[in-house]
N, C-alpha and C positions, 0 to 999 in steps of 0.2 A: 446349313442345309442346302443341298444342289439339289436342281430342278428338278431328279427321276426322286429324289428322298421327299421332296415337295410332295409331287406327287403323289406316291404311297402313303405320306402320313394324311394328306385329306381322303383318298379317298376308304381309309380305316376308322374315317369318324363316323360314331355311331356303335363302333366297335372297340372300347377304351381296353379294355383286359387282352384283348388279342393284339390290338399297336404296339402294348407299354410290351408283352413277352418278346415281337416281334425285334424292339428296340431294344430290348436287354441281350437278346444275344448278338445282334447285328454289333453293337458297341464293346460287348464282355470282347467279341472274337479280334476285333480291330484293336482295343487299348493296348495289346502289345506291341502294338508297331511304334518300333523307335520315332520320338519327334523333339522336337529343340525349340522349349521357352523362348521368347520374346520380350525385352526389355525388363525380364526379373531381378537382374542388379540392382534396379534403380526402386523395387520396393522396398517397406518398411514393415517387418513382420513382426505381427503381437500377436505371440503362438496361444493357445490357450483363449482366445475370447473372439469375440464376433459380435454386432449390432443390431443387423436386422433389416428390414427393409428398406427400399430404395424411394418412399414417398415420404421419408423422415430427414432430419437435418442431423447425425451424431452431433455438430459441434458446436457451441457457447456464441452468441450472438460476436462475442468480443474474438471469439477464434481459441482461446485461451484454453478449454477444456475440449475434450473428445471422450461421450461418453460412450462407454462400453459392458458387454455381460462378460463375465468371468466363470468358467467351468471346470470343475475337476469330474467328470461322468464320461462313457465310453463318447465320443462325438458321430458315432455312425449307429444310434437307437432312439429313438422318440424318446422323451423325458418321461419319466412314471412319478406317479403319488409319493411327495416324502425328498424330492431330488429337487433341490432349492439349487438356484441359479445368484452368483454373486454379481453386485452394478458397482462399480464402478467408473470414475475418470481416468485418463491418460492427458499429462501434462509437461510443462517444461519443452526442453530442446526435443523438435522432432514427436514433441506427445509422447515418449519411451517413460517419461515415470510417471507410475499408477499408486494410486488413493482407491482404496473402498470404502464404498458410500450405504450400503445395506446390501440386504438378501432379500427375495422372492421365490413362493411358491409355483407363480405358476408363468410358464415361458415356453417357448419352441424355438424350432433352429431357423424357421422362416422369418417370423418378427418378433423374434426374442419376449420382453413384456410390455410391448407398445412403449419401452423407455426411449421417452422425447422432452425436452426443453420448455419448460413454459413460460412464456415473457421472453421479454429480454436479459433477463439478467442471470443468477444462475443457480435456477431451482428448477427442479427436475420433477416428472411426473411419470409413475409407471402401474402395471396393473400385479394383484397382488392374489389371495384368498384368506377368507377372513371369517370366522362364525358361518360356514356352510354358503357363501356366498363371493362372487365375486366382486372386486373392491379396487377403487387408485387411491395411491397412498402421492403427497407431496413431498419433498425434501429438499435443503440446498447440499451443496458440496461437500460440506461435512459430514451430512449424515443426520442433520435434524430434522424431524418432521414436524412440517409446518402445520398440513391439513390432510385428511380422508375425505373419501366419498364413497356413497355407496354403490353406485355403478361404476365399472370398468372404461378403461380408456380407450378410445379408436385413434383420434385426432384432436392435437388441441389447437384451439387459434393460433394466427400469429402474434398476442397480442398478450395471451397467455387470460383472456377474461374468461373463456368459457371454451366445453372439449362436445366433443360428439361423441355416443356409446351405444352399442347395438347389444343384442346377446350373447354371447360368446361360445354357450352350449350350441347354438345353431352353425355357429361358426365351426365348431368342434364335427358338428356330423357331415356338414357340407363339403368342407375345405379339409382332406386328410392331410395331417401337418402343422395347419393351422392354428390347432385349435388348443385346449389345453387339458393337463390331466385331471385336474377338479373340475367336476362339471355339478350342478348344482340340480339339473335335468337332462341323466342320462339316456339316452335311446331315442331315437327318431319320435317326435310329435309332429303332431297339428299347429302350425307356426306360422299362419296368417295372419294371426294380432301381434305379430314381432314388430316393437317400435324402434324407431330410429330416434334416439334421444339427445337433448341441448341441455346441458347444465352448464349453468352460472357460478364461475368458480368463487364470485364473494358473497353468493349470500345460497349456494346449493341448490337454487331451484331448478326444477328439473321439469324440459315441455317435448311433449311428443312432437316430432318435424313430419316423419307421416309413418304407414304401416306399412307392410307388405299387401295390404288388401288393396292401401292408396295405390301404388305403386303400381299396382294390378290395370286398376281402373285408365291410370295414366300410359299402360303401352298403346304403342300404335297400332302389335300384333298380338293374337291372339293364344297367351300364353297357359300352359295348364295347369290345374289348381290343384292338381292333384300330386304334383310333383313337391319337392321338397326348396322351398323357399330361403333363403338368408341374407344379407347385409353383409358386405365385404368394404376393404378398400378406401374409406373415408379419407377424404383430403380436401383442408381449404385454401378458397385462393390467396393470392399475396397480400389482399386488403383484407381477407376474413370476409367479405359479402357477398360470397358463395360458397359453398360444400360442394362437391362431387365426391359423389360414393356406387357402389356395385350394387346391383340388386341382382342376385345369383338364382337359379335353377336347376334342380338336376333330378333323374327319374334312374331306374335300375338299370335301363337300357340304351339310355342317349350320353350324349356327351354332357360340358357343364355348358351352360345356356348363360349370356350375362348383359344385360343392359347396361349404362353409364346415365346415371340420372345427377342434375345438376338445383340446385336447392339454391333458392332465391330468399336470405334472410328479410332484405328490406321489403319484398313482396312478399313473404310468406306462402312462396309456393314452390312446388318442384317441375320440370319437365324433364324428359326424354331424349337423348342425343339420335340424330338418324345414324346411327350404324345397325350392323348384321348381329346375329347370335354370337358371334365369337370377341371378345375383349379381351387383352390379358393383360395389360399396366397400362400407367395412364401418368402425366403430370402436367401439372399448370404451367403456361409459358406467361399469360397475364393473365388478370382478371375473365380476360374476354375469350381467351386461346386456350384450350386445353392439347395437348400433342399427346398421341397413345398410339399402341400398335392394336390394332383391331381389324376388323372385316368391316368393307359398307353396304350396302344396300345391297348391293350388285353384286357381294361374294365375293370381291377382293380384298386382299389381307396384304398389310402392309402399317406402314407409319403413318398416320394422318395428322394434320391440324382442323382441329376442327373450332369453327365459330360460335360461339354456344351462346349467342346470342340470335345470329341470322339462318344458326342450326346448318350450315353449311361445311361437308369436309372436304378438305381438301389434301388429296396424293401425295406424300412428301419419298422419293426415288433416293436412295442414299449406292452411287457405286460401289459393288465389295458388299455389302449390308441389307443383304433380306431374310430375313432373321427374326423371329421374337427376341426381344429383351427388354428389358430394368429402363425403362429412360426418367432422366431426371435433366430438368432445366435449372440454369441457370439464374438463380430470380436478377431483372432487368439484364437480359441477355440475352442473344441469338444463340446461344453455347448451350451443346446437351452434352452430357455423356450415359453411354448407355451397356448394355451388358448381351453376350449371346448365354444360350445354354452348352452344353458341353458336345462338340461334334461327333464323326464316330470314330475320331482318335482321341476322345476325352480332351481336347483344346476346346478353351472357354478364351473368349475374349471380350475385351473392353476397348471402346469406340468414344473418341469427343466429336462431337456435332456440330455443324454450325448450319443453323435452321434458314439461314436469309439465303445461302449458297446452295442449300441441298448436299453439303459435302462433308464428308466424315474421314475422319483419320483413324488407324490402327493404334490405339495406345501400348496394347498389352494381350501377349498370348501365353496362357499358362496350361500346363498339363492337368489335370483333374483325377485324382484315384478313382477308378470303378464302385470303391464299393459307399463312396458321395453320390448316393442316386434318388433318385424318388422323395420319401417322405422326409429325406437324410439328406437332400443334396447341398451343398454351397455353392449357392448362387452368386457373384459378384455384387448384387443389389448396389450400385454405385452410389456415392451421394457423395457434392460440391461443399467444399467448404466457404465458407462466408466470402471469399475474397475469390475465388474460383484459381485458386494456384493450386490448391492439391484436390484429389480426389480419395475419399476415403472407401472401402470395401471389404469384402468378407470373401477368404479361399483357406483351399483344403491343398494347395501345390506343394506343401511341406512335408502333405502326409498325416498335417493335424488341421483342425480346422480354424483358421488366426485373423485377425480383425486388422486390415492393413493399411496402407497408404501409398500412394505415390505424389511427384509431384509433378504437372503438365507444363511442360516448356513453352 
């Protein structure tokens, strides 16, 4: 995005339905102009499947597995009631041979069914639908199921002892895309008592961490109640002794509203990050460092790190890189890589970091079909594999939508 496109898109917020038409034809009238891939050689393309979001790890503590959703459905339609989605791994040389491991009912093209790793070892945990309710099921690699539950999964430790789970229907009304096609409570409600929940994966216990009412109480600014409230986003840090998750807003007429609240297990309390209304991905750099693109105080938007202890952010300048996107750290690393949205030639690209230098490198530019947009789009959602040589991702540069890899020199 260049500085006059900057400009037009802030100063249309407030006005979502008028930007998103604006942008659809600004981008429909441009994707015809000829433009030429960068560094696509050197991907690794698994047509047919894709992972899901860029706060998740696809791959097996040992490296060994990369897990994946499998599709035979149009891949430019939101999923409908009845259209199960296949999980599997990708294994051996390069991760090119696959194994199915089950099915699920309920899934999307942004975070597939919160299929993620639990433990270290290699038993997988995804979200499912089950007796009019939503449900996570456990499995390992072969396809046995170890355990259920009866709340849905957000995030599970690194540790695999216990997951965090919000509502899902709220997520479904909040977040278009999001959400899924079983909803257990369809239609916009009263969703102030929406809990953010802790379940204990050995013995199921399940304790509220706080509400949207808490949450309320805890901003510094004065937010409206009357708006429609939800829980997005949960991620914990490298040790498991924090949570950071979204606390979302949104009214018929404004933009989406989003705090970053950081949950203190050993204290049992949550607070507030200082940033602005605007948040839109986030990842843990350590314990203490959370790095996100957001707005501060002050109205600027950009990359920050912020100290979520002394509540302090601070500016991170990437040359070439001002941009929203996907960032995901390295765990014990200065190393990010991170993702753009699609320009107005339909080029998306992908960026490694290095946070200590403020300096980013171009890994990869790929063309994007037009009709990957909005509730359909394929985002790059980047995520590092365990040893940080490759980087795994999701594109549509094929013309289908495929769950890829590369490897960073």
């Amino acid at each position: 995005m260049n500085k006059l496109e900057r400009i037009i898109h802030q100063s249309l917020e407030g006005k979502p339905a008028l930007r998103n038409t604006l942008k659809k034809i600004y981008q429909a009238s441009l994707s015809i102009v000829p433009t030429t891939n960068i560094n696509e050689e050197n991907v690794v393309v698994r047509p047919n499947c894709f992972y899901g979001f860029h706060n998740l790890c696809p791959w097996s503590k040992d490296n060994k597995y990369l897990l994946t959703h499998r599709f035979q459905t149009p891949d430019d339609r939101l999923p409908e009631k009845g259209q199960k989605i296949e999980v599997g791994v990708f294994f051996g040389e390069n991760h090119q041979s696959y194994r199915k491991i089950t099915e699920t009912n309920v899934w999307n093209w942004q975070q597939g069914a919160m299929l993620q790793w639990l433990g270290g070892g290699h038993r997988l945990i995804l979200n499912d639908w089950k007796e009019g309710r939503h449900c996570a099921r456990v499995l390992d690699v072969s396809g046995e199921g170890v355990g259920e539950f009866a709340t849905p999964v957000s995030a599970a430790a690194p540790d695999g002892s216990s997951f965090v789970s919000f509502c899902f229907d709220s997520l479904s009304e909040g977040l278009h895309g999001y959400g899924y096609a079983y909803r257990a409570t369809p239609g916009r409600r009263k969703n102030l008592g929406d809990r953010l929940l802790h379940i204990d994966c050995a013995t199921g216990e399940i304790d509220t961490l706080v509400t949207i009412g808490d949450v309320l109480k805890l901003s510094p600014r004065k937010l409206p109640a009357e708006a429609f409230h939800f829980f997005s986003h949960c991620l914990y840090s490298p040790s498991g002794k924090f949570l950071m998750f979204f606390h979302r807003w949104k009214s018929n007429t404004s933009d989406l509203g989003t705090q970053v609240v950081i949950y203190d297990f050993e204290a049992g309390r949550a607070h507030v990050l200082p940033l602005g209304e605007f948040v839109s991905h986030a990842s843990w750099h350590t314990d203490r460092y959370a790095f996100l693109y957001a707005e501060n105080t002050e109205g600027v938007r950009g990359y920050f790190l912020v100290d979520c202890l002394l509540d302090n952010a601070r500016p991170m300048a990437f040359e070439g890189l001002g941009c929203d996107g996907h960032p995901q750290v390295l765990a014990q690393s200065p190393r990010a890589v991170t993702d753009t949205y699609p320009d107005r030639f339909r080029m998306q690209k992908l960026y490694v970091m290095d946070l200590e230098r403020s300096a980013c490198e171009l890994l990869l530019s790929l063309k994007i079909p037009f009709r990957f947009r909005d509730a359909v789009r394929c985002d790059f959602h980047p995520r590092w594999d365990r040893s940080g040589q490759y980087i795994s991702f999701d594109s549509a540069h094929t013309g289908v939508r495929s769950h890829c890899t590369i490897r960073v020199q």
